[in-house]
C-alpha positions in Angstrom: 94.7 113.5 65.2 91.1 113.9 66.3 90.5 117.0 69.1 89.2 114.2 71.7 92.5 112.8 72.0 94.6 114.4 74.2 98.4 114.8 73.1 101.0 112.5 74.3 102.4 115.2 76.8 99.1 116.0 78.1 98.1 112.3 78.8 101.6 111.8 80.8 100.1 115.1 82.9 96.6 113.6 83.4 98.6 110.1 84.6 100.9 112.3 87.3 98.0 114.2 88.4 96.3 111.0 88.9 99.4 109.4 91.1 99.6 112.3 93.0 95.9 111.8 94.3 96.1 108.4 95.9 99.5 107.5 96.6 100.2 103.8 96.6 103.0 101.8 98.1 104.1 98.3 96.8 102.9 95.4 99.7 104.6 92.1 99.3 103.2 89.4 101.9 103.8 85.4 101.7 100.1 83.6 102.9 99.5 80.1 102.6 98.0 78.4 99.6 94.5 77.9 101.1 94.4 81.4 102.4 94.9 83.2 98.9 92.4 79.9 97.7 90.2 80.9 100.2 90.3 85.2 99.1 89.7 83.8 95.6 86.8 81.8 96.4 85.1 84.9 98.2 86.3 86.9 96.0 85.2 85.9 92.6 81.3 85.2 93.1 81.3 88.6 94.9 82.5 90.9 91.5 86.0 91.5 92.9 87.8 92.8 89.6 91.1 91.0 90.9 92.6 89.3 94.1 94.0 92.8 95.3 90.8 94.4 94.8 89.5 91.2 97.1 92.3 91.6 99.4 92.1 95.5 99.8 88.2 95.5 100.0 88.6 92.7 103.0 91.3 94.8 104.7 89.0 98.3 104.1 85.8 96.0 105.8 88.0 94.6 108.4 89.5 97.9 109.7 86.1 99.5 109.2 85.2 97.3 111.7 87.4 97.5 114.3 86.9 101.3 114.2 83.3 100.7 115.1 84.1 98.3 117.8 85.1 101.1 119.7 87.9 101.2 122.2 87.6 97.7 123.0 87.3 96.3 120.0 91.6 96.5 119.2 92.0 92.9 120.5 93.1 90.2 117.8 90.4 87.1 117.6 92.7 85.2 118.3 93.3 87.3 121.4 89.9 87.4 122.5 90.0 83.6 122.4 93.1 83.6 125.4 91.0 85.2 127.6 
């Protein structure tokens, strides 16, 4: 086995200690065809890797922004658009 390899136990360590860094929980949603058509569209031409790299990017930008916004920027669009 060549020294650059690391063993089978040490490879399951360097996968825990990777979990253990940026814990993940499983997200199951239900969006309508031309949504996810329309996150693949974006997506794609602008070197996503996948549709959940897309979706978590849009979701990082999107609350990003609202945290600029301020105080008043915690209304919905569609919100805004009752007023």
């Amino acid at each position: 086995m060549s020294k650059n390899v690391p063993s089978r136990e040490r490879a399951f360590d360097i996968y825990k200690e990777a979990r253990k860094k940026e814990p993940k929980t499983r997200l199951v949603t239900v969006l309508p065809t031309a949504e996810i058509e329309a996150i693949d569209e974006w997506g794609v031409p602008n070197g996503m890797e996948s549709r959940t790299a897309t979706i978590r990017y849009l979701l990082k930008f999107a609350l990003e922004q609202k945290k600029a916004a301020g105080p008043n920027g915690n209304q919905t669009p569609a919100a805004s658009k009752a007023e």
